[in-house]
N, C-alpha and C positions, 0 to 999 in steps of 0.2 A: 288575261289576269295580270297584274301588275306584279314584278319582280320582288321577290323577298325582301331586297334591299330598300322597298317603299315600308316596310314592317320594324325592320329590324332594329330594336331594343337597348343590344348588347354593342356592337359593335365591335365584334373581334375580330383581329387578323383569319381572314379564312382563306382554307388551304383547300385542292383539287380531293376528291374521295381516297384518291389509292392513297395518297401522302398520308393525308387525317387518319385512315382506318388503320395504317401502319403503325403510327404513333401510337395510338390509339390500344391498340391491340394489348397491351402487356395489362392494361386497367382497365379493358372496356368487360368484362362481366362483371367489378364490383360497381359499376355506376349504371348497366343498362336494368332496367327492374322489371319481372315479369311481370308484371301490372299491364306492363303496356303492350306485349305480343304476346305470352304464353296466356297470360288471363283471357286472352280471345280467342285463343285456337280451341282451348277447353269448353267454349261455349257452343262452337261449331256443330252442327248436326254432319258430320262424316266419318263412316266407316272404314278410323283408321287401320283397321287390323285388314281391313279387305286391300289394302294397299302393296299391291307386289314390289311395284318400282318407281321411286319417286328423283324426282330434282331440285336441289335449293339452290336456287335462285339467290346468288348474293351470302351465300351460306354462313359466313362472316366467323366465327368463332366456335361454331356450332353446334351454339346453344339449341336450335331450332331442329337439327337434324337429333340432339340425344331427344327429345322431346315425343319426334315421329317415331326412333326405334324403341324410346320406350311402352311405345303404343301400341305394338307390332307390328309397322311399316316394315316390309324385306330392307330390298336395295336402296340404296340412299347416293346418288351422285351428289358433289356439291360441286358450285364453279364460285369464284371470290376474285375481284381485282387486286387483293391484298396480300402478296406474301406472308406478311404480318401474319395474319387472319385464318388463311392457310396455314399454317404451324400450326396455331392452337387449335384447330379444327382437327387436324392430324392427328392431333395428341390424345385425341377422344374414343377414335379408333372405332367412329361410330357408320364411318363412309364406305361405300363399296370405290369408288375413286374421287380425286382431289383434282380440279385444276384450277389455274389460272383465267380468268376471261371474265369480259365486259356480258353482264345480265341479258342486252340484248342481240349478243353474237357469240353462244356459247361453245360452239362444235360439239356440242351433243347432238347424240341421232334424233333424226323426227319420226315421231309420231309414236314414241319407247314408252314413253311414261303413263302410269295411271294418277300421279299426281305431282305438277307442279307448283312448287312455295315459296314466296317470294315476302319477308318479312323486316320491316324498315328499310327499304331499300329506296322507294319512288322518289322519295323526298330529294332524291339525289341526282334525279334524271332529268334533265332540261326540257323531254320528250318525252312522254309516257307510251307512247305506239308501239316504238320498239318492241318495249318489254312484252307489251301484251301479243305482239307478233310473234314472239318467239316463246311465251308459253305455247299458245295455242300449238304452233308445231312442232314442238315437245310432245304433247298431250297427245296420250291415244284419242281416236273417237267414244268416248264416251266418256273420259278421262276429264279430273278436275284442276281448276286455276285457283288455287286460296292464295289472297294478298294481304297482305297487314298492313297495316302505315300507319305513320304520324299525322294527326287530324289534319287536314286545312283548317279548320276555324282558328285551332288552336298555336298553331303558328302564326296566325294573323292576331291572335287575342293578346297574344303573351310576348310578341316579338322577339322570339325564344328560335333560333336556328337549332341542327343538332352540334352541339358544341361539347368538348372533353378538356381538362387540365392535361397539358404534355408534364407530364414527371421528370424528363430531362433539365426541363428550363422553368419550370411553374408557370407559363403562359395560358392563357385560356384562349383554346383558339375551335373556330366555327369549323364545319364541314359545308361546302358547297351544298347550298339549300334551295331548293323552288317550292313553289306551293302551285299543287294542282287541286283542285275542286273535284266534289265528288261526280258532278257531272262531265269532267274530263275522264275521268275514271271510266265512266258509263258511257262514252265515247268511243272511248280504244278499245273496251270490253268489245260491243257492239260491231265496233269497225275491222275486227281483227275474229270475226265470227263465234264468237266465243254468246255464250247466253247468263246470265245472271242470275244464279239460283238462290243466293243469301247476302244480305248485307248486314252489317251488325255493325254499333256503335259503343264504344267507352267510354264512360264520362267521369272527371272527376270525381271520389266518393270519399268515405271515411276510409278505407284503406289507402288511396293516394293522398290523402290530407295527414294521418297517419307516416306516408312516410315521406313529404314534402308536406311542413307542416304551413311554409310559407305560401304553399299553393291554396290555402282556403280561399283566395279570392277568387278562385277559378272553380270554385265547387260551382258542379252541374254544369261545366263548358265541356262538351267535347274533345276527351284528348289522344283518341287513337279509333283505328278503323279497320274491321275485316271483309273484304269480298268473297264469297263463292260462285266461283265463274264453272261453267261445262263447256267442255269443246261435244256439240251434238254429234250423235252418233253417224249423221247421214250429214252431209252439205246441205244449202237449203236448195241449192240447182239439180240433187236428186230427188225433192220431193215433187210431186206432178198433182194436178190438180183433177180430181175424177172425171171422167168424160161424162158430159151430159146431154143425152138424148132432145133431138129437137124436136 
């Protein structure tokens, strides 16, 4: 797939994730809009209240983790490259712990969780394997991977990176952006043992047109995306194939 920078639109100075989410942090809940992850988690067929203990992946300000407790998920890890991010996470008082760390090298225990969540984060990964490698051993066996993202189409349609206004200096500056396809998605899912249980799509509508009214010319383009991944109960090198009499 060709580099963002063959799309991109805007052209702003773009800064590495930790730096942008940093800045970022004092305004990024009046400009991130649930339209584009909570409105997808709500359409999900999973049994959040069956959720003892969970991981946010990328947990950023943790919007995504009051979302899960108020669903009645127990435990709630989150891990964030942002100090920034971290603070106002903190502030929420919605985590059982807080750290530091890169999505796909978290130091959390394996194999703990009954549900890893990982929600606008990809867009930011050069590499998407990681991630899904380090859900999966996260994940109990039987345990699930819900991901969110920012479409691919829609990054390619709109040559729109994730970008924020710094309030220090009024600059309008990008976050390091890729675009992965959903069939890299389906890749790593795959390649990282993990099985595919739901996929679900968000498209521009009256409610996104409603609150980006500029966006009508995007009505009906794909602008956000949810996976439901399982980590199988069993490997697939414990299941054996029946013996059959000659």
């Amino acid at each position: 797939m060709a580099s963002f920078s063959s799309f991109d639109t805007r052209n702003y100075r773009t800064v590495a994730p930790r730096e942008g989410y940093d800045r970022w942090a004092a305004t990024y809940e009046e400009t991130v809009e649930d339209a584009m992850d909570v409105a997808l988690l709500e359409r999900l067929e999973v049994d959040w209240g069956a959720v003892g203990c969970a991981a946010d992946l990328g947990c950023g300000t943790g919007r995504t983790g009051a979302w899960l407790r108020a669903r009645g998920v127990g435990e709630i890890d989150g891990v964030d490259l942002s100090p920034g991010m971290l603070d106002a996470a903190r502030a929420r008082g919605v985590y059982a712990s807080l750290r530091e760390g890169d999505v796909a090298d978290t130091g959390l225990d394996a194999d703990a969780y009954d549900l890893v969540v990982a929600c606008l984060v990809d867009e930011h990964l050069a590499d998407l394997r990681p991630l899904y490698a380090e859900a999966a051993r996260l994940a109990r066996p039987g345990g699930r991977f819900v991901l969110v993202g920012f479409h691919p189409h829609f990054i390619i349609a709109s040559g729109m990176p994730t970008h924020f206004d710094d309030t220090s200096t009024g600059e309008s500056l990008a976050i390091e952006t890729h675009v992965h396809l959903l069939s890299d998605h389906v890749a790593a899912g795959l390649g990282a043992g993990l099985t595919l249980a739901a996929l679900h799509e968000r498209a521009v509508d009256d409610e996104w047109v409603a609150l980006k009214p500029k966006w009508e010319r995007f009505r009906h383009h794909p602008i956000s995306f949810a996976c439901v991944w399982s980590r199988p109960a069993r490997p697939w090198s414990d299941h054996r194939r029946p013996a059959v009499d000659g």
